[in-house]
C-alpha positions in Angstrom: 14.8 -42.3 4.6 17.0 -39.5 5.3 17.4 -38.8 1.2 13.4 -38.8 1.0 13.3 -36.2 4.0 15.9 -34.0 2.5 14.5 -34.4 -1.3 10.5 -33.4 0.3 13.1 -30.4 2.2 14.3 -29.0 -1.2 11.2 -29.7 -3.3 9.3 -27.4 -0.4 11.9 -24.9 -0.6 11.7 -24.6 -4.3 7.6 -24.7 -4.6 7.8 -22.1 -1.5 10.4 -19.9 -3.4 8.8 -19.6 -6.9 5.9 -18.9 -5.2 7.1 -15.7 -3.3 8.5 -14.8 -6.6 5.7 -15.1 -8.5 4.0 -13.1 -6.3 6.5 -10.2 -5.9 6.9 -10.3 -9.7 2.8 -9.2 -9.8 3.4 -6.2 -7.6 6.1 -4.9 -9.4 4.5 -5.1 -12.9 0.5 -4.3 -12.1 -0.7 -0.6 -11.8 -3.9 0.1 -11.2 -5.2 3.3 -10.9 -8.3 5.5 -9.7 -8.6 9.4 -10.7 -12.3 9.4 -9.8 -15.3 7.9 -8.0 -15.9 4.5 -8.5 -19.2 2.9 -6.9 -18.4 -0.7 -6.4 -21.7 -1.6 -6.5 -22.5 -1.3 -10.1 -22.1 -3.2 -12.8 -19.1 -3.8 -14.8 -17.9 -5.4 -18.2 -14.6 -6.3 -20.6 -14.6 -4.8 -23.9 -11.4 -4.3 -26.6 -11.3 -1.4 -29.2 -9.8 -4.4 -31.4 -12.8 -6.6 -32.0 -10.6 -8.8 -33.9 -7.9 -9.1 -31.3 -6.6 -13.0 -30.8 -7.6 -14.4 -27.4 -10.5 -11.6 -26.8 -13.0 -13.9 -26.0 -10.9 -16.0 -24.0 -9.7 -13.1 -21.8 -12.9 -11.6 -21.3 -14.1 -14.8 -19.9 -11.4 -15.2 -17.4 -11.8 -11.7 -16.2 -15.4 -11.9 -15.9 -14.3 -15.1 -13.8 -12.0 -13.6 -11.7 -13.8 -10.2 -10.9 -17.0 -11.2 -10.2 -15.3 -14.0 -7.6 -14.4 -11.1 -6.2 -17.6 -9.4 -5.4 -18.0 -7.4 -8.5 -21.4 -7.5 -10.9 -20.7 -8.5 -14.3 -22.8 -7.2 -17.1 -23.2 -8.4 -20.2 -24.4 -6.6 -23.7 -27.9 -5.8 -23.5 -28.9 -8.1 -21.0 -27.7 -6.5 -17.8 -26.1 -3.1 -19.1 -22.7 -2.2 -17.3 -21.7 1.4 -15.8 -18.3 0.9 -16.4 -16.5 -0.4 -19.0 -13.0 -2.1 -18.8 -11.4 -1.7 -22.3 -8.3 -3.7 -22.2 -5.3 -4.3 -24.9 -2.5 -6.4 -25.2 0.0 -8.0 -26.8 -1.0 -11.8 -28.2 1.3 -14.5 -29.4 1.1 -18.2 -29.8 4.2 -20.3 -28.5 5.0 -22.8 -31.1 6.9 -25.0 -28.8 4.1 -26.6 -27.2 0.7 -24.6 -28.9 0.4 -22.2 -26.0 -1.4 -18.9 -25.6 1.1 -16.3 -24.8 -0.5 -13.0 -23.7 1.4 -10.1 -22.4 1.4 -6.0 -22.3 -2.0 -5.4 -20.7 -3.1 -2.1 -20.4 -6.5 -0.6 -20.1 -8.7 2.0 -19.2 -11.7 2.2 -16.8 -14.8 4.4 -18.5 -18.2 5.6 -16.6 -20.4 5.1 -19.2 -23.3 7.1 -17.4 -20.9 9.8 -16.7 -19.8 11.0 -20.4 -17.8 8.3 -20.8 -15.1 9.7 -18.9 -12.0 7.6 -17.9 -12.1 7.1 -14.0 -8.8 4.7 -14.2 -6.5 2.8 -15.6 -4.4 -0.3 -14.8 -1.8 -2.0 -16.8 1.1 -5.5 -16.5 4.5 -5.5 -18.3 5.1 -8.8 -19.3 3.9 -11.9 -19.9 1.1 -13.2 -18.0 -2.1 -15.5 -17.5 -5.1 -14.3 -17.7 -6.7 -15.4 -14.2 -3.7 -14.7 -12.5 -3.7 -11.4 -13.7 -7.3 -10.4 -13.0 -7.4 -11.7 -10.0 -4.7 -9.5 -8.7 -6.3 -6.7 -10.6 -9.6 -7.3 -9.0 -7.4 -7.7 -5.4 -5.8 -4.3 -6.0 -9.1 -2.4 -7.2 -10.5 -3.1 -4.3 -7.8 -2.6 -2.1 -8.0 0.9 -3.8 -11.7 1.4 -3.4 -11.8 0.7 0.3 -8.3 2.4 1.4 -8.5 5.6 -1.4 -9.6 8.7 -0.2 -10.5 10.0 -4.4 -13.1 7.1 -4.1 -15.2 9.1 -1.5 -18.3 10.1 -2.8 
């Protein structure tokens, strides 16, 4: 009994400790920053310069997931037509040991669209990483931003 207790102990300790890493690995790699107003009431979307990019669809989906779990409005393409426009890049692999999508390098920008297109922000991960992970913190940390920022005063 007392090996069962001290094996649940360790296995705890371990889950508890990759965890925290995890988690302090995402603040050190994720920037994301505001240089001017954004509403966070309007309507957003995921876009890539590379059209042809591996994985686009895929990572567009996720994000859409993962932002709009977090309060924000998702547009899509003519239907619902976005203010701003996340273009994202990144670095796309495929790990041959087990047939895994391996994404890493995001960076992006943030564009009004209904102000000139102008670039209102940026955000970026060094690394490898998983897409809802990822957004999720990046939707976390936008909003963080929005609420506690004094440029996104209006």
């Amino acid at each position: 009994m007392k090996i069962i207790a001290s094996l649940f102990f360790t296995v705890l300790l371990f889950t508890i400790e990759l965890f925290g890493q995890s988690a302090k690995k995402m603040e050190q790699n994720l920037n994301v920053t505001l240089k001017m107003y954004f509403d966070p009431n309007s309507t957003i979307s995921f876009d890539s310069k590379n059209h042809n990019k591996n994985g686009l669809d895929y990572m567009k989906e996720e994000f859409e997931k993962s932002f709009f779990s977090k309060g924000f409005k998702i547009g899509r393409n003519n239907t619902n037509m976005a203010q701003y426009v996340f273009l994202v890049d990144y670095d796309y692999g495929v790990l041959i040991a087990n047939y895994k999508k391996r994404y890493s390098n995001l960076r992006g920008i943030i564009i009004d669209i209904t102000n000139n297109s102008q670039p209102v922000g940026t955000f970026s991960y060094k690394g490898r990483f998983y897409n809802d992970k990822v957004a999720d913190a990046i939707a976390d940390k936008l909003n963080t931003i929005i609420i506690d920022s004094s440029i996104n005063k209006k």
